[in-house]
C-alpha positions as CSV (number, residue, x, y, z in Angstrom):
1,X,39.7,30.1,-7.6
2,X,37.0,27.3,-8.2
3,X,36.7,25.2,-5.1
4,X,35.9,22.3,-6.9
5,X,38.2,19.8,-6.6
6,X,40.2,17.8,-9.5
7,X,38.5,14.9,-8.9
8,X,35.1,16.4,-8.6
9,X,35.9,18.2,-11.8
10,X,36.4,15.1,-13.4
11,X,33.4,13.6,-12.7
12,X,31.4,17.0,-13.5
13,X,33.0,16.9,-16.8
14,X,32.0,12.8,-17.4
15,X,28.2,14.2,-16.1
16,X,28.3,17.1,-18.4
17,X,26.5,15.3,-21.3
18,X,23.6,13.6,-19.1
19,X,23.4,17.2,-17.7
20,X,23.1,18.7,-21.3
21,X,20.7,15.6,-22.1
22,X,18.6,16.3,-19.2
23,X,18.5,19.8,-20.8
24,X,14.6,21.0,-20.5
25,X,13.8,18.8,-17.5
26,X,15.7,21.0,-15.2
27,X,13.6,23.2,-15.6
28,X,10.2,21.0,-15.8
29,X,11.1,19.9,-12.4
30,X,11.7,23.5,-11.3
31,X,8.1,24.2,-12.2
32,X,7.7,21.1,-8.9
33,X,10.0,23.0,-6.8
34,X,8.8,26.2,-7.4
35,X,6.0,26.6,-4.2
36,X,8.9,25.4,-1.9
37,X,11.5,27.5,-3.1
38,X,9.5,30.8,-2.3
39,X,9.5,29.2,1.0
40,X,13.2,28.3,1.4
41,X,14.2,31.7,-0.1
42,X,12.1,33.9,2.6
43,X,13.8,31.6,5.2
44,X,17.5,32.0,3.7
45,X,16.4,36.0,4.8
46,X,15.8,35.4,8.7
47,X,17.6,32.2,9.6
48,X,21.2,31.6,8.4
49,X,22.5,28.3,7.0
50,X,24.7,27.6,9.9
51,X,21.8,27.9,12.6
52,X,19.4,25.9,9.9
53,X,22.1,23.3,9.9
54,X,22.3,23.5,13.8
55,X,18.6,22.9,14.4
56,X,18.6,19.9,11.6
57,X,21.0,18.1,14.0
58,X,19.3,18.6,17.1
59,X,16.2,17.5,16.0
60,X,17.5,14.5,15.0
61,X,19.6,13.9,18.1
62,X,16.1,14.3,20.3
63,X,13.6,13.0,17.7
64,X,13.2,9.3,19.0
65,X,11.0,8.2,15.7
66,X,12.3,5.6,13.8
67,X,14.0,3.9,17.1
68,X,11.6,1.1,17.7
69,X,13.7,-2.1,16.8
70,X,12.4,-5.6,17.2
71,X,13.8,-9.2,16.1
72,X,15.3,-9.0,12.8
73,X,15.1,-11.2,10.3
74,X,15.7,-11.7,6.7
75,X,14.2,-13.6,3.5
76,X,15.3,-13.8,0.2
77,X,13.2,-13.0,-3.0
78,X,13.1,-14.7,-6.0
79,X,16.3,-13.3,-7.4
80,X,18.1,-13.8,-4.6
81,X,18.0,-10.5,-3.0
82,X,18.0,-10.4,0.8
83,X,14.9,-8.6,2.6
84,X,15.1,-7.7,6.0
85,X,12.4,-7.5,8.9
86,X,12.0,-7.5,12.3
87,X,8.6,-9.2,14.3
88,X,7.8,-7.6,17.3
89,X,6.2,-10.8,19.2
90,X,2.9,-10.4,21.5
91,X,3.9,-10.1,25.3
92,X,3.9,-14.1,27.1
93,X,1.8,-12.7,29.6
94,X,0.1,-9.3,28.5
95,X,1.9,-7.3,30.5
96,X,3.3,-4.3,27.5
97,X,1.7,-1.5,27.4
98,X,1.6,0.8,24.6
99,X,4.5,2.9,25.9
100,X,7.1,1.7,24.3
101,X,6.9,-2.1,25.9
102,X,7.5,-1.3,29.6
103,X,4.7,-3.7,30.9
104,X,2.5,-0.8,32.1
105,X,-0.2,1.5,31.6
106,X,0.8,5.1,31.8
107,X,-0.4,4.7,35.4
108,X,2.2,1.7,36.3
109,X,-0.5,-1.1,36.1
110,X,0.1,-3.7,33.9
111,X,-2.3,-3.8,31.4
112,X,-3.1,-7.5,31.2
113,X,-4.5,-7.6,27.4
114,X,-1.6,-9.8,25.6
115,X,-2.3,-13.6,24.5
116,X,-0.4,-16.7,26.1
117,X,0.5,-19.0,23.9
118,X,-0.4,-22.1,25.9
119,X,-0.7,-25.9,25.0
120,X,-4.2,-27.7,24.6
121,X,-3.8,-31.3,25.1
122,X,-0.2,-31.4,24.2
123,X,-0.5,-29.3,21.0
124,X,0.9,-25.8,20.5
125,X,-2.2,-23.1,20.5
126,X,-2.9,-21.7,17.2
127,X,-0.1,-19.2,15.9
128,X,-1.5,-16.2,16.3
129,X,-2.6,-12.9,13.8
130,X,0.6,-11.4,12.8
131,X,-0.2,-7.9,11.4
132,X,2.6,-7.5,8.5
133,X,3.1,-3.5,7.6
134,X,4.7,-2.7,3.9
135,X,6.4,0.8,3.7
136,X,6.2,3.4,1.1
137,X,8.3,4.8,-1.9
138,X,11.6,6.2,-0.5
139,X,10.4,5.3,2.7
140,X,11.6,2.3,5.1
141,X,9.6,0.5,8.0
142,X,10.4,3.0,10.4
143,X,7.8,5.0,8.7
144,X,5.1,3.0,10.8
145,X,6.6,4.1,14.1
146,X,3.8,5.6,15.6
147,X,1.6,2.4,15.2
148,X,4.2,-0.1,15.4
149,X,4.8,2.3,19.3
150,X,0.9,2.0,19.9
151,X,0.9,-1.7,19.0
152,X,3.9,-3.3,20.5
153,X,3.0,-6.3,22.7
154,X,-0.8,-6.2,22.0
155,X,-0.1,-8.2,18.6
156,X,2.1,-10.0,16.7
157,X,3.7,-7.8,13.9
158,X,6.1,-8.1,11.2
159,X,7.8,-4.6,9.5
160,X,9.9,-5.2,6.3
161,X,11.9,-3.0,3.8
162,X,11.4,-3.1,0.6
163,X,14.4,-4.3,-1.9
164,X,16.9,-1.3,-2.0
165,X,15.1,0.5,1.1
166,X,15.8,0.7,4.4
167,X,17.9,-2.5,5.6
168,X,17.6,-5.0,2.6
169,X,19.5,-5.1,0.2
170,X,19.8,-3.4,-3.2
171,X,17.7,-6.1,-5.6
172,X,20.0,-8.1,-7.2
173,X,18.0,-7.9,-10.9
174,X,17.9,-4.6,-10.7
175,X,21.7,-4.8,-10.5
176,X,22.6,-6.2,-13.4
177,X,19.7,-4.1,-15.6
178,X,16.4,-6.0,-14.5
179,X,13.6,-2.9,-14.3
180,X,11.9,-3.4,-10.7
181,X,7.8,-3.6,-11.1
182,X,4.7,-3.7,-8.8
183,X,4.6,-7.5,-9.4
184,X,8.2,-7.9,-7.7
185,X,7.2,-6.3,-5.1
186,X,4.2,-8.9,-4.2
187,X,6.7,-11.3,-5.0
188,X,8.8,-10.3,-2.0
189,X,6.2,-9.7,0.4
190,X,5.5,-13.4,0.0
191,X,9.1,-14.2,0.8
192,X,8.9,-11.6,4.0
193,X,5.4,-14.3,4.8
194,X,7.0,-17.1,4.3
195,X,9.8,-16.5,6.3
196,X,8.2,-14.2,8.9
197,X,4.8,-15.6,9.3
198,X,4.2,-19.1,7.7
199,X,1.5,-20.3,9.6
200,X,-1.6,-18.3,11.0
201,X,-3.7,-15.6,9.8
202,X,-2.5,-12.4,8.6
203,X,-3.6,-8.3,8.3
204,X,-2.0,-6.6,5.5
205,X,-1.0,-3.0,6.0
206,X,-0.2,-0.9,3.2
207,X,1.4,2.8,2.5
208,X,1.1,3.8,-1.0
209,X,3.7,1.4,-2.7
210,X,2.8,-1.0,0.3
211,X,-0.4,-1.1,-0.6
212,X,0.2,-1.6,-4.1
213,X,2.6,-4.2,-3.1
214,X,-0.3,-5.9,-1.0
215,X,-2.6,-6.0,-4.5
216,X,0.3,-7.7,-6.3
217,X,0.1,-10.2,-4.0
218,X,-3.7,-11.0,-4.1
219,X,-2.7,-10.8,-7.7
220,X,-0.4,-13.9,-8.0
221,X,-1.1,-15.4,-4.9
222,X,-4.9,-15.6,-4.8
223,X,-5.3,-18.5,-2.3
224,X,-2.9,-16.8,-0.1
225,X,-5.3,-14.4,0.6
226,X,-7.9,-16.7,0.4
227,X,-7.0,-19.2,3.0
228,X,-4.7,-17.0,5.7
229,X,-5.9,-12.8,4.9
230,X,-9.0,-11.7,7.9
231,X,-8.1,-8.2,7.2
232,X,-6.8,-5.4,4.9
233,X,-5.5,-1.4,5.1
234,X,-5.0,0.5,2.4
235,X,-3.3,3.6,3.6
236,X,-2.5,6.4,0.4
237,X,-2.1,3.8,-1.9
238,X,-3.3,3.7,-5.4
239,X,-5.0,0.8,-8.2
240,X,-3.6,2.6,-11.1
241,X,-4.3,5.5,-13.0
242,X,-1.4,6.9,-11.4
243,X,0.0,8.7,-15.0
244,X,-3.1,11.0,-14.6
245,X,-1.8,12.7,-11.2
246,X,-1.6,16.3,-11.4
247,X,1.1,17.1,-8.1
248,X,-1.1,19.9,-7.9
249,X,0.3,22.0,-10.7
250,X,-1.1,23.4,-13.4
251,X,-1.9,21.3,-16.8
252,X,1.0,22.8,-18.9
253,X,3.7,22.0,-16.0
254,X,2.1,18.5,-15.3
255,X,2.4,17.8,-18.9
256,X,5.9,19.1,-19.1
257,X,6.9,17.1,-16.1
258,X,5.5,13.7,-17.1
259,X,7.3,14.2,-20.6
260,X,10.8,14.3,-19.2
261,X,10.6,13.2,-15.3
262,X,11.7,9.3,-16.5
263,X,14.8,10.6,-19.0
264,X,15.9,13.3,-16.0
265,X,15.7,10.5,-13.3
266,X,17.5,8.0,-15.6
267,X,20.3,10.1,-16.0
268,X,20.9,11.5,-12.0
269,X,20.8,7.8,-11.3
270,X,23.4,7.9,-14.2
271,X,25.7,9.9,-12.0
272,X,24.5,9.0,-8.1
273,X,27.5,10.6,-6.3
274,X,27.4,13.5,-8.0
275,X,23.5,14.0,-7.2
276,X,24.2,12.6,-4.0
277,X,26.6,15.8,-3.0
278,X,23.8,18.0,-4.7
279,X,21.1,17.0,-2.6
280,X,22.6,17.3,0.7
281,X,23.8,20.9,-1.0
282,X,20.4,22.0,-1.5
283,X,19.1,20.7,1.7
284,X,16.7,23.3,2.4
285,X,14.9,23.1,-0.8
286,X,14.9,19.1,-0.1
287,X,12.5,19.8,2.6
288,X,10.9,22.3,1.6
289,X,9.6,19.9,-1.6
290,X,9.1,16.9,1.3
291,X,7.1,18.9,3.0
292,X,4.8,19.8,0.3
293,X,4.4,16.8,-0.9
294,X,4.3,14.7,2.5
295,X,1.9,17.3,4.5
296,X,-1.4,18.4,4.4
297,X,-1.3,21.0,7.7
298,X,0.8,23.6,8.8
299,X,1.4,22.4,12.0
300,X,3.0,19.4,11.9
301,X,5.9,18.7,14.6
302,X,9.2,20.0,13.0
303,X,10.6,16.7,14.7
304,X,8.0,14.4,12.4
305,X,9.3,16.7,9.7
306,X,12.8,16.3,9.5
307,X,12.0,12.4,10.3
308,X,10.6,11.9,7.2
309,X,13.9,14.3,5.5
310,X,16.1,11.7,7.1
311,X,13.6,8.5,5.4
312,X,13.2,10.1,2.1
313,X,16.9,11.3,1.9
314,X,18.5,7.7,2.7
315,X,16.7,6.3,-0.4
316,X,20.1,6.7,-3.2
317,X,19.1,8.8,-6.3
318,X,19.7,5.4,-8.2
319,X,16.8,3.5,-6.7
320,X,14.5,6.2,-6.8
321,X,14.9,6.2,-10.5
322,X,14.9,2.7,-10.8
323,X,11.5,2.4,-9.1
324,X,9.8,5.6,-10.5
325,X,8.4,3.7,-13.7
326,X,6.9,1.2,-11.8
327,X,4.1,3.0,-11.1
328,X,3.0,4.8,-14.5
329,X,2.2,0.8,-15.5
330,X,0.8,0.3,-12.2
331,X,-2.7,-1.0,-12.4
332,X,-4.1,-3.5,-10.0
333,X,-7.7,-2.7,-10.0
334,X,-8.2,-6.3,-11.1
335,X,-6.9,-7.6,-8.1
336,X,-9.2,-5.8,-5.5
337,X,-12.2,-8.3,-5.7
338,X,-9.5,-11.0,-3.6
339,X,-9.7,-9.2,-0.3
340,X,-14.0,-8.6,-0.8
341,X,-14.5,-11.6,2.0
342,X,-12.4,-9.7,4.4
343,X,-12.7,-6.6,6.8
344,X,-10.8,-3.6,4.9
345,X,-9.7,-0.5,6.0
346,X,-9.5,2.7,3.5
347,X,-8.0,5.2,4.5
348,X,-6.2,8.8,2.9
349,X,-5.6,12.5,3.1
350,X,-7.5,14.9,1.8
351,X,-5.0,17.2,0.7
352,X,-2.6,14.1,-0.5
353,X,-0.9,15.3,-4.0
354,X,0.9,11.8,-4.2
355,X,-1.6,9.5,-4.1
356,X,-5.1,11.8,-3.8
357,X,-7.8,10.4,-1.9
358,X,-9.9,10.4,-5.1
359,X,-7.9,6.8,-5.9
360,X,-8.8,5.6,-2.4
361,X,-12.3,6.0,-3.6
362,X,-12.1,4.3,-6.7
363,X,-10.6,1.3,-4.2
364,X,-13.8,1.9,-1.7
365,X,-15.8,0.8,-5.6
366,X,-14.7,-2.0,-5.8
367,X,-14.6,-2.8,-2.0
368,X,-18.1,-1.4,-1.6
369,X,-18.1,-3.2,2.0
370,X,-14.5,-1.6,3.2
371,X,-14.6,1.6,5.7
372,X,-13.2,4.3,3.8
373,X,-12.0,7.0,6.0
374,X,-10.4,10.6,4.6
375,X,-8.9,12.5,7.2
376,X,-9.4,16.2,7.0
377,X,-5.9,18.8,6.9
378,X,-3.8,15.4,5.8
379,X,-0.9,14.8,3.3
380,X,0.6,11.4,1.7
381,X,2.8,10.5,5.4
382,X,-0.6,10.9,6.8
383,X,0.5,7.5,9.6
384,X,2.8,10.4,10.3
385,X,0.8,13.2,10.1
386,X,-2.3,11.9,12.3
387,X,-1.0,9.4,14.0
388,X,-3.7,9.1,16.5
389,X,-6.7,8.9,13.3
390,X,-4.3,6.4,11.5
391,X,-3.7,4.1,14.6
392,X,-7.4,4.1,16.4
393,X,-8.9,2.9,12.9
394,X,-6.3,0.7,12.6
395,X,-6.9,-0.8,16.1
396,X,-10.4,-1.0,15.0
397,X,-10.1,-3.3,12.2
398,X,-7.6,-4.9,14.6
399,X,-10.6,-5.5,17.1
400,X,-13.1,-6.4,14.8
401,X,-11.1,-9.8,13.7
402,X,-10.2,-10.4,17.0
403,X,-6.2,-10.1,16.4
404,X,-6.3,-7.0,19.3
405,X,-8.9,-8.0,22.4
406,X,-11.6,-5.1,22.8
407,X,-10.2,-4.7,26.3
408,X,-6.9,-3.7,24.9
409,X,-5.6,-0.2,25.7
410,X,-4.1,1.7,22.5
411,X,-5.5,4.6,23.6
412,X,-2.0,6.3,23.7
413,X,-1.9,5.8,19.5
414,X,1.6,6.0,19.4
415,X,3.2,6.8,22.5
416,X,7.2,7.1,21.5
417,X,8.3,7.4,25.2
418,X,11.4,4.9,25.2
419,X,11.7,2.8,28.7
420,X,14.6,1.6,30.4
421,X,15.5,-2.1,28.8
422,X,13.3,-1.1,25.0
């Protein structure tokens, strides 16, 4: 007896012809899923679903990435759609450490680095740096949670979703039909500014789609950058060019994928709910193609690992479709020369199949002055990956504009210890 339901075999029947239509890219995407599913299926051998299942929750009940909360906020975009942050404010008297904001150094001193805002002859000190992180694709703001943990207290910083991630809400044009593109995206990061941080100067943070969403900015908003930007990270993100990107398979199932990977996405966000219950069927392949495609080393923390399951799987089947041809037309390259009179920060993976490091080179051309960094045995989530390389450059760049005093101790580089009262 099938143990599909009537009502599920109503809606299989209504999918049936976007299933037939997606025809050949079954398959094409196969030829993506094939590495990991060698690895899922010697797995299904030794561990059984149930214990699999088992360890997936425990990991997430003990895992405290992605727990870091600050004062939320939100601003509305253009169209109307809501975008929520959160600002995490600099410490009144210096006194959080990098532990989570418990006021101490690991050895209980307090670490006395912050800045007091103070009044100088009856007017309000200067507002100061706010350090404003933008998220990847299928990501959310929790992705940063190793730096935002380093960070907290030391400097002012502002973590936004992007529309239809995370917390804000699903973009209202995109709703009634309205493709999303790069430049909407710079568009709403100037909302998250004004609303967040409307006075003072700013550092732009960037993973991949962040960092493209930063270059839309500098795009429409040149004197934005001009006037308020001291300094700029690029993190796995991309100019353009981003149609030529192999996923590290060979040239026939590359070719096979580009040609169909737009029709088979439109039609699974066609049918969400049933691709919704599919996914979370085929869990174990899920992660096997995150991990490929979000790691560089074998030995990442299985905790990190299913974090990033649990950011990548929240992101509705819908949206990723929605957003996926956004970044075949993507190509900012002629927005780069706005950030040349600041500091910038380049940094990527080595191994990175999403965005390869190769396209944070061609950025480092035309920011001949910016530190380009590639971090050896590093995938795409490399802020997750190597924390520790991600957040000491960062603090860097942080030092050398004076946002972060030299004195200040982020030596931790992403402590996630939680404290009584975070």
């Amino acid at each position: 007896m099938s143990e599909i339901g009537a009502g599920d075999a109503v809606t299989t029947a209504a999918a049936a012809v976007g299933w037939r239509r997606a025809g050949f890219a079954g398959a094409a995407i196969g030829v993506i899923a094939a590495g990991a599913a060698a690895g899922v299926a010697v797995e299904r051998l030794t561990v059984g679903r149930g214990m699999r299942r088992r360890a997936r929750l425990a990991l997430d009940a003990t895992g405290p990435y992605g727990s870091l909360r600050g004062l939320p906020g939100r601003a509305t975009a253009d169209d109307g759609t809501e975008l929520y942050y959160e600002v995490d404010e600099v410490e009144p008297d210096g006194a959080a450490g990098i532990d989570g904001g418990s006021g101490t150094t690991g050895s209980g001193t307090a670490t006395g680095t912050g800045t007091r805002r103070r009044r100088l002859f009856g007017r309000k000190a200067p507002a100061p740096v706010t350090v404003v992180f933008s998220h990847g694709y299928c990501l959310s703001q929790d992705s940063w949670h190793f730096q935002r943990a380093a960070l907290r207290g030391l400097v002012r910083t502002v973590h936004w979703d992007q529309r239809s991630h995370g917390r804000s809400e699903r973009g209202r044009a995109q709703a009634e039909g309205v493709t999303v593109g790069i430049d909407q995206l710079g568009r709403d990061l100037k909302a998250v500014i004004d609303a967040a941080a409307p006075e003072g100067r700013l550092v732009l943070v960037g993973h991949s789609m962040g960092g493209m969403t930063m270059m839309a900015l500098a795009d429409q908003f040149p004197a934005l950058v001009r006037d308020r930007v001291a300094a700029v990270a690029f993190v796995g993100t991309s100019s353009g060019k981003l149609g030529e990107v192999s996923f590290g398979l060979p040239v026939a199932g590359v070719n096979a994928v580009r040609r169909v990977l737009p029709g088979v996405l439109r039609a699974l966000g066609s049918q969400a709910e049933l691709v919704e219950r599919g996914r979370r069927a085929t869990a174990d392949l899920f992660a096997g193609l995150i991990k490929r495609y979000s790691f560089g080393s074998r030995d990442v923390d299985p905790a990190v690992e299913r974090f990033a399951e649990r950011l990548i799987e929240s992101t509705p089947i819908d949206v990723v479709a929605e957003f996926y041809p956004a970044f075949t037309e993507h190509d900012k390259s002629g927005a780069l020369p706005a950030f040349r009179d600041a500091p910038v920060l380049i940094l990527a993976g080595d191994k990175d199949l999403v965005t390869p490091s190769s396209h944070s080179e061609a950025i480092a051309d035309q920011l001949p002055d910016a530190e380009l960094v590639i971090v050896p045995d590093a995938g795409h989530l490399v802020m997750l990956e190597h924390p520790e390389t991600v957040t000491d450059r960062l603090a860097d760049l942080l030092v050398r504009v004076g946002a972060v005093p030299a004195a200040a101790n982020v030596g931790g580089h992403g402590s996630t210890a939680q404290q009584p009262g975070d």
